[in-house]
N, C-alpha and C positions, 0 to 999 in steps of 0.2 A: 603461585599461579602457574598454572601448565601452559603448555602452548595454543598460540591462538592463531586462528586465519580470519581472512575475510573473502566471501564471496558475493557476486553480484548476483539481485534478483532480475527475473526475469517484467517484475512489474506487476505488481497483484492484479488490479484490474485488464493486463492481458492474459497472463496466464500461473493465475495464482494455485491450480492443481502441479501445474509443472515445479513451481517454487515448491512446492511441499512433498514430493515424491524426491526432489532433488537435496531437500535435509532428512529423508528417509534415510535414503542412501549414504549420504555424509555419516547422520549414525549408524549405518551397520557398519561401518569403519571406524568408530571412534572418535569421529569428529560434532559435536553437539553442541547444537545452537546455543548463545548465550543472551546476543544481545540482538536488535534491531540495529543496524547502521546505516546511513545514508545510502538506499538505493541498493543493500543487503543485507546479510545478516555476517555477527561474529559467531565464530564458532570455536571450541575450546577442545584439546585432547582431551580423551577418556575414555571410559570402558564401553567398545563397541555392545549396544543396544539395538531390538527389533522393536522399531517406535513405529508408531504413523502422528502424522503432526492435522492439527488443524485452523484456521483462523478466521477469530470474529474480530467485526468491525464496529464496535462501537465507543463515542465519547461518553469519558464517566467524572464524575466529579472524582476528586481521591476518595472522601469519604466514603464512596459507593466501591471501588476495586474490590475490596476484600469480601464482601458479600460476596458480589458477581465472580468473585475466581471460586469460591465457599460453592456457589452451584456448580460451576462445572465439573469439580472437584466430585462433586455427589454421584456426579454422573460419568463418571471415573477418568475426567479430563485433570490432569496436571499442568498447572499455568508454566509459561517459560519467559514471558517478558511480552512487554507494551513498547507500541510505541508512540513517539509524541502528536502523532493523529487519529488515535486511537483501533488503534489494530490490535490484538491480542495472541498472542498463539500460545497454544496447546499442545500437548504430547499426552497419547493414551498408549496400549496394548493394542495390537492389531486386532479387530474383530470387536473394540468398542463401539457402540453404537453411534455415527455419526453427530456431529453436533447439526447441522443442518437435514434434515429429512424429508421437508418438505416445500413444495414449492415459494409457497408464500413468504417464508422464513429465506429463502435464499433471493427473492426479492426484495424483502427489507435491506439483506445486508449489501445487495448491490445498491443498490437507494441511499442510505448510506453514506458510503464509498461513495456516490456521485455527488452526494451535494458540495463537499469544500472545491472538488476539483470546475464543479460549474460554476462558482462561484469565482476560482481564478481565471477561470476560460474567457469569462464577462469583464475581469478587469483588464486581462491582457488584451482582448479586443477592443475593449474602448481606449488604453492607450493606441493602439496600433491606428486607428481611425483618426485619432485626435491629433500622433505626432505626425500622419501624415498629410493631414489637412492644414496643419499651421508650415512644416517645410512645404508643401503647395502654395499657398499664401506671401510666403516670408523669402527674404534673401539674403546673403553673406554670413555670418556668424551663426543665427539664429537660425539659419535654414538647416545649415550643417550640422547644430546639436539636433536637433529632431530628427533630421535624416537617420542619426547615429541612435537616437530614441526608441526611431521606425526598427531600426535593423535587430534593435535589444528587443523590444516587444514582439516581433515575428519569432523570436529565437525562442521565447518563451512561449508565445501563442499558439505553433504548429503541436509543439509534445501534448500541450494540455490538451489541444482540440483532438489528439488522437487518442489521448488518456479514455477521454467521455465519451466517443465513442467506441471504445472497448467497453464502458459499463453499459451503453445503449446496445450493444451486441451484445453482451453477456446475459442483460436481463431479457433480450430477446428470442437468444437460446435457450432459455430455462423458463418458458411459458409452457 
């Protein structure tokens, strides 16, 4: 195995054009993507390459992947790796025809992209409500685990709620 790095993304639903002009550039150096890793990607020495990368967002059963990378494939996309929320990315030849081209299709995939994150935005806000109304209520022991609850759920609730509204801004941008 060659040498490997890890770099941090910038956050797909804020600026997931900047993530992919930014593993451009890694491979015209010889560094290419491998893996998805927590909040980046690994990347692997090798033979510097002039790629352009792309990424869709979609959940697949396993049985369906191999179809679904079989079409991009067709369409002269080369799969590079998934990841466990269902992200996909691609590497073609510069001057491949986009996998997104039209508007509609790039609202799907922000649509998407927004449903798990609104989904944790709703549970992190009802704890946030919930442990603050019981330390409201409560005192001594119990008051101070929810406090500490309160503090865990805002830590979590602030990123998501900026999350969704980067996908609320992005699908805004692209009407």
């Amino acid at each position: 195995m060659g040498k490997t790095k890890y770099i941090m993304s910038n956050g797909i639903a804020f600026s997931e054009e900047k993530d992919l002009k930014k593993l451009r550039k890694y491979a015209a150096k010889g560094w290419i993507v491998k893996h998805f890793k927590r909040m980046g990607y690994e990347l692997e020495k090798g033979v510097a390459e002039d790629t352009i990368f792309s990424l869709d967002i979609r959940p697949l059963a396993e049985n369906e992947l191999e179809e679904y990378i079989e079409m991009f494939e067709l369409s002269g996309w080369e799969y590079v790796c998934s990841s466990y929320y269902g992200a996909h990315l691609f590497k073609a030849k510069p001057g491949t025809k986009p996998i997104y081209t039209d508007k509609e299709t790039k609202q799907e995939k922000i649509k998407i992209l927004r449903q798990p994150v609104m989904s944790a935005v709703v549970i992190s806000m009802a704890m946030l409500i919930v442990s603050y109304l019981v330390h409201s209520v409560s005192s001594g022991v119990l008051s101070t685990i929810f406090s500490i609850v309160f503090l865990f759920s805002l830590v979590i609730t602030i990123p998501m709620l900026m999350t969704l509204i980067a996908t609320y801004y992005h699908s805004f941008r692209t009407k």
